[in-house]
PyMOL commands that place a pseudoatom at each C-alpha (Angstrom):
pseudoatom trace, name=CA, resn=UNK, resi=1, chain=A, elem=C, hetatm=0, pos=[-1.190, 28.247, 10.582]
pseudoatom trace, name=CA, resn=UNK, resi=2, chain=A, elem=C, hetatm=0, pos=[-1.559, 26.060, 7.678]
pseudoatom trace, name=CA, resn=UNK, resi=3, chain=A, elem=C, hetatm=0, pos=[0.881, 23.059, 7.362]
pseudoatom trace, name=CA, resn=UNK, resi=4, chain=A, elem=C, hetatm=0, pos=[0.801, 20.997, 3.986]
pseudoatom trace, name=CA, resn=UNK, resi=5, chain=A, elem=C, hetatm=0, pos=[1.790, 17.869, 4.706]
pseudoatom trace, name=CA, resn=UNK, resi=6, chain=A, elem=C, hetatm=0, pos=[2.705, 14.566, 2.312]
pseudoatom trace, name=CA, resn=UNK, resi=7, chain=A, elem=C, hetatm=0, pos=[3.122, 11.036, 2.317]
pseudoatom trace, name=CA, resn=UNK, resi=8, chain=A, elem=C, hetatm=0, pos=[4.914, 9.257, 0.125]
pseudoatom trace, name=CA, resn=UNK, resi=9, chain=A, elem=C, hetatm=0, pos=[4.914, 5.235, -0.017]
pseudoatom trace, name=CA, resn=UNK, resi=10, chain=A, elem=C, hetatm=0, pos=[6.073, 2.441, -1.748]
pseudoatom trace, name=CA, resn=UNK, resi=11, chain=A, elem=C, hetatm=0, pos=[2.412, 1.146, -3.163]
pseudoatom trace, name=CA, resn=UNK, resi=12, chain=A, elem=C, hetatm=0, pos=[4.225, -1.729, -3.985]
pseudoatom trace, name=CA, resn=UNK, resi=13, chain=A, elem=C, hetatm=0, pos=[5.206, -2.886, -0.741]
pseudoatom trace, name=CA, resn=UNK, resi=14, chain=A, elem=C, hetatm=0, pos=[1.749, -1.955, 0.377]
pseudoatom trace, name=CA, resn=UNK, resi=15, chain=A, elem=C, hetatm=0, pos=[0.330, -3.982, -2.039]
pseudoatom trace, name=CA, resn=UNK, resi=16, chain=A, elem=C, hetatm=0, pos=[2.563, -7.360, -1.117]
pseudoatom trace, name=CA, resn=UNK, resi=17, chain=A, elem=C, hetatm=0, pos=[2.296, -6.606, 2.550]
pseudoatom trace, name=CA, resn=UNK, resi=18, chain=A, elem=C, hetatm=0, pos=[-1.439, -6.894, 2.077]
pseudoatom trace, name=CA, resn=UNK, resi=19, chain=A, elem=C, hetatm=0, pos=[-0.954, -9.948, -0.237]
pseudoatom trace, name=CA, resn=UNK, resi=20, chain=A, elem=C, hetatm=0, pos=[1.115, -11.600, 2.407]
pseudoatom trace, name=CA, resn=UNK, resi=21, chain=A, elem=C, hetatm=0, pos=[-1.587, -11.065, 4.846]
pseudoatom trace, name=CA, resn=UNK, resi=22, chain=A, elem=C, hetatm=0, pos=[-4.725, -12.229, 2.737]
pseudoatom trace, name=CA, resn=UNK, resi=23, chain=A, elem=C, hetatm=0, pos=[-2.319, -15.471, 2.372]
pseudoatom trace, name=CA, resn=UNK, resi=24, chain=A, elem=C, hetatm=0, pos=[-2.042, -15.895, 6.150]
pseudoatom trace, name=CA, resn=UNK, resi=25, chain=A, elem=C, hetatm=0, pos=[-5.553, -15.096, 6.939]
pseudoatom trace, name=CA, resn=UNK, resi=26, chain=A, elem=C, hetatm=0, pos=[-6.337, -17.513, 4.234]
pseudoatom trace, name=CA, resn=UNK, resi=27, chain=A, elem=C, hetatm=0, pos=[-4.218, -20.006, 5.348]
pseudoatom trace, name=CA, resn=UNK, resi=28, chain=A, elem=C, hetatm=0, pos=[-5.432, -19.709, 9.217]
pseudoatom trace, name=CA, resn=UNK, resi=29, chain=A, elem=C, hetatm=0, pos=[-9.373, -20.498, 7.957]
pseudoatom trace, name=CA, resn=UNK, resi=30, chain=A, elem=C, hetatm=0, pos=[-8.022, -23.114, 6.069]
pseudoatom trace, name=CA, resn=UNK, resi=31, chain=A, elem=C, hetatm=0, pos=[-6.213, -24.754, 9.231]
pseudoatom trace, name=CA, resn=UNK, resi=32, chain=A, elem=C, hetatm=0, pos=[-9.612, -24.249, 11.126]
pseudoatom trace, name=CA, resn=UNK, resi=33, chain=A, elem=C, hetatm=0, pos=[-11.592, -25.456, 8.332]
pseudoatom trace, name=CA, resn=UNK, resi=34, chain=A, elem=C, hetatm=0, pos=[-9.576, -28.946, 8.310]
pseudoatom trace, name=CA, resn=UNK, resi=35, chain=A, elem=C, hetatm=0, pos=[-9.834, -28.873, 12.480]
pseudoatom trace, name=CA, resn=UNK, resi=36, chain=A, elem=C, hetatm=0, pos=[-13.314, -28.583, 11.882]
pseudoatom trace, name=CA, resn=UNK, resi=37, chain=A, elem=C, hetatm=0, pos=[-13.492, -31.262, 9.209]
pseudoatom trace, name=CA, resn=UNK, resi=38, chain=A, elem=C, hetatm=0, pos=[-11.633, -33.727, 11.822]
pseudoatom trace, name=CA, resn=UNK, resi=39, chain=A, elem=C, hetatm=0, pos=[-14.307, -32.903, 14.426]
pseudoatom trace, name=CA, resn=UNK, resi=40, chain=A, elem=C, hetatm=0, pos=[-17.016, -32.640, 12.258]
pseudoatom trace, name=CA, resn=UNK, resi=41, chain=A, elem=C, hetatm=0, pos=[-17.670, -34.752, 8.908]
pseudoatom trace, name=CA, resn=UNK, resi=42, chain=A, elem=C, hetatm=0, pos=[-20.246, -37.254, 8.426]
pseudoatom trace, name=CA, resn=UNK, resi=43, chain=A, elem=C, hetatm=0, pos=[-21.819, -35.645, 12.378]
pseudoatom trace, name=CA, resn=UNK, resi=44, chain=A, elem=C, hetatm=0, pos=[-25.408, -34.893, 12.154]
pseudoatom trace, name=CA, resn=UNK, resi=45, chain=A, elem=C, hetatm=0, pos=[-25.774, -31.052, 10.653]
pseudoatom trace, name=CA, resn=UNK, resi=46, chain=A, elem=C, hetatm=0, pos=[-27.418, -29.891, 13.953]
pseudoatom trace, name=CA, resn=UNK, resi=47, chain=A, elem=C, hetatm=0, pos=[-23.668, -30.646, 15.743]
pseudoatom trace, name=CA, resn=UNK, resi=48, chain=A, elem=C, hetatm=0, pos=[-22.108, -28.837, 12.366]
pseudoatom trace, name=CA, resn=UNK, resi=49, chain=A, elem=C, hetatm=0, pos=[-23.532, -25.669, 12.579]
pseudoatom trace, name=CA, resn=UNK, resi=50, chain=A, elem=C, hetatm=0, pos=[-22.766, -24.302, 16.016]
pseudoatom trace, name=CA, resn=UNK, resi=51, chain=A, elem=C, hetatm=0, pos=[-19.090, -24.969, 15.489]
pseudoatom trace, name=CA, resn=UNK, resi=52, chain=A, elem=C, hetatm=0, pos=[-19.240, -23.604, 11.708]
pseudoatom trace, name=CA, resn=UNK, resi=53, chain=A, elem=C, hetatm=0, pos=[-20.915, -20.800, 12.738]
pseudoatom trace, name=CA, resn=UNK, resi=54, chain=A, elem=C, hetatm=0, pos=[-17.890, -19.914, 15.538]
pseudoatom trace, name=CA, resn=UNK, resi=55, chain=A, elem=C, hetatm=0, pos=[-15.269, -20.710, 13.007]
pseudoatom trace, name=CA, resn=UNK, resi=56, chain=A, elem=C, hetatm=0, pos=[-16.420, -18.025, 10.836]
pseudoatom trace, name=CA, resn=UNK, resi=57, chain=A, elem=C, hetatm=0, pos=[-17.258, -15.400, 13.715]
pseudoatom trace, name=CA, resn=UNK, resi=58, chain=A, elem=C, hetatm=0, pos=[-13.914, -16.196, 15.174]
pseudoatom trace, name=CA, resn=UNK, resi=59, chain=A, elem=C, hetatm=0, pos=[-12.379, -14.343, 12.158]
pseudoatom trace, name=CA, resn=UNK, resi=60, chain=A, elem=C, hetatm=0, pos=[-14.988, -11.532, 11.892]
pseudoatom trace, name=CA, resn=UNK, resi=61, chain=A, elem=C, hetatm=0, pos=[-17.117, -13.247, 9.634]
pseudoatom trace, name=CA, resn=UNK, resi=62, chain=A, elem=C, hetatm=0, pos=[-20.680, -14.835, 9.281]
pseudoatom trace, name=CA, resn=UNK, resi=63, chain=A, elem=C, hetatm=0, pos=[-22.742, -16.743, 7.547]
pseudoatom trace, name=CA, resn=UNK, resi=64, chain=A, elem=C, hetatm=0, pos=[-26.455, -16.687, 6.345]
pseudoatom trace, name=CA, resn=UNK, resi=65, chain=A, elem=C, hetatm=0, pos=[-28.931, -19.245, 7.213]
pseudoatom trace, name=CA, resn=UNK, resi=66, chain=A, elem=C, hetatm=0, pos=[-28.937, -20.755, 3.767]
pseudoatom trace, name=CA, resn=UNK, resi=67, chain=A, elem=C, hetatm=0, pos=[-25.143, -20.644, 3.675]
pseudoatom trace, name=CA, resn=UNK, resi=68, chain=A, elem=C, hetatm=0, pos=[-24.287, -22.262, 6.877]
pseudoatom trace, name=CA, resn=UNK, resi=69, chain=A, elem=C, hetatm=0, pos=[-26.707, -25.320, 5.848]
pseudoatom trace, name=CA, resn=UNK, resi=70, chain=A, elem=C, hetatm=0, pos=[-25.137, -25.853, 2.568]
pseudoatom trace, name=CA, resn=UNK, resi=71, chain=A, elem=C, hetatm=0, pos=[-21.415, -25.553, 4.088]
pseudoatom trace, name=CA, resn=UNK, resi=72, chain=A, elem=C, hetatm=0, pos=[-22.336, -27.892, 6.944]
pseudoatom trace, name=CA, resn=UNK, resi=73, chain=A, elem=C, hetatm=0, pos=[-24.236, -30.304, 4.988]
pseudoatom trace, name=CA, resn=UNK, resi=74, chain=A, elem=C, hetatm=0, pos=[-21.137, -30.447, 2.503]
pseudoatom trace, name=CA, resn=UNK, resi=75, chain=A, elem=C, hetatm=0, pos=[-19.032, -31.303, 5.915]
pseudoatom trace, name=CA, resn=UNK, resi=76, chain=A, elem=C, hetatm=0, pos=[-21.518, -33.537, 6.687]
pseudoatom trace, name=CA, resn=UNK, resi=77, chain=A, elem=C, hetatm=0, pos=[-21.050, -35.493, 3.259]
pseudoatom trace, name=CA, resn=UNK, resi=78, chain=A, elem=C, hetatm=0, pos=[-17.559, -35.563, 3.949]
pseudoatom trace, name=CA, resn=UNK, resi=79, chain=A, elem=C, hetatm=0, pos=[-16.665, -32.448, 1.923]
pseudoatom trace, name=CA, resn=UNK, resi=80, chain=A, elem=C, hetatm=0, pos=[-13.511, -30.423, 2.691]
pseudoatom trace, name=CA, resn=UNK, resi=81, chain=A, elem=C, hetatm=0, pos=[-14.130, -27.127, 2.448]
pseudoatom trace, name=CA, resn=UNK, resi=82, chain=A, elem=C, hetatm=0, pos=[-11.108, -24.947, 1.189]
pseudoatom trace, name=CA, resn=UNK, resi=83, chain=A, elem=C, hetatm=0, pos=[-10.880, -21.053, 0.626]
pseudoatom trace, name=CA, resn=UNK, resi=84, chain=A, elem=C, hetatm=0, pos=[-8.238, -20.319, -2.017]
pseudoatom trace, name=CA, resn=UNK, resi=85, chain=A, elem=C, hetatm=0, pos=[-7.056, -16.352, -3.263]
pseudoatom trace, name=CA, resn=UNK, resi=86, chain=A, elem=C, hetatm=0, pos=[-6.076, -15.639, -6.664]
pseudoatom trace, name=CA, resn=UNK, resi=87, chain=A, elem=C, hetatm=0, pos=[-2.914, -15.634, -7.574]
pseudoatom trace, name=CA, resn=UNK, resi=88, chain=A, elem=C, hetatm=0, pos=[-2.421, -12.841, -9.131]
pseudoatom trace, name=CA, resn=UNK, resi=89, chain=A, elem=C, hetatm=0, pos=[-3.332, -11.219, -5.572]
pseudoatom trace, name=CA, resn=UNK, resi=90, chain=A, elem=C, hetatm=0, pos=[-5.376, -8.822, -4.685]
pseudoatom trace, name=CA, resn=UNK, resi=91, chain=A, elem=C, hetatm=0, pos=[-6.637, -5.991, -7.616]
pseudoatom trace, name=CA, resn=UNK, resi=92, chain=A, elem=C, hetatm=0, pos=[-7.491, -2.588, -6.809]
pseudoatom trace, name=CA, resn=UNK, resi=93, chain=A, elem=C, hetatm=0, pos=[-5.008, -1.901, -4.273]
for i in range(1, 93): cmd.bond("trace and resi %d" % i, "trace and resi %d" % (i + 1))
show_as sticks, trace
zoom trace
């Protein structure tokens, strides 16, 4: 028995519910990134990375070896680190 099904959608709405969630994803690193940065600056890079490193797998990601120096060493200066999207939103979708 062969059943066509299809599925219409609003790509649209798809594209600013996706938008909307980039944003709050975004916006949740950047409230950990600032915890972090309270906790963190101007402490000696061997204290940095640990927590760096579990801010980043905390949200699925991760960071090389080269990477996680230069973001903790930036802390470490007293950098803020701060992850912005485009404004135009996401392209492709």
């Amino acid at each position: 028995m062969d059943m066509d099904i299809k599925i219409d959608f609003d790509e649209n709405a798809l594209r600013t519910l996706v938008n909307e969630q980039v944003q709050q994803i975004t916006q949740d690193a950047n409230n950990d990134m600032e915890a972090l940065y309270a906790r963190c600056s101007r402490r000696p890079l061997e204290e940095i990375k640990p927590e760096l490193k579990a801010v980043f797998e905390k949200r699925g990601g991760q960071l090389s070896e080269p990477e996680l120096t230069d973001y903790a060493q930036r802390i470490h200066d007293g950098v803020k680190i701060v992850f912005e999207v485009d404004p135009n939103g996401l392209k492709g979708i």
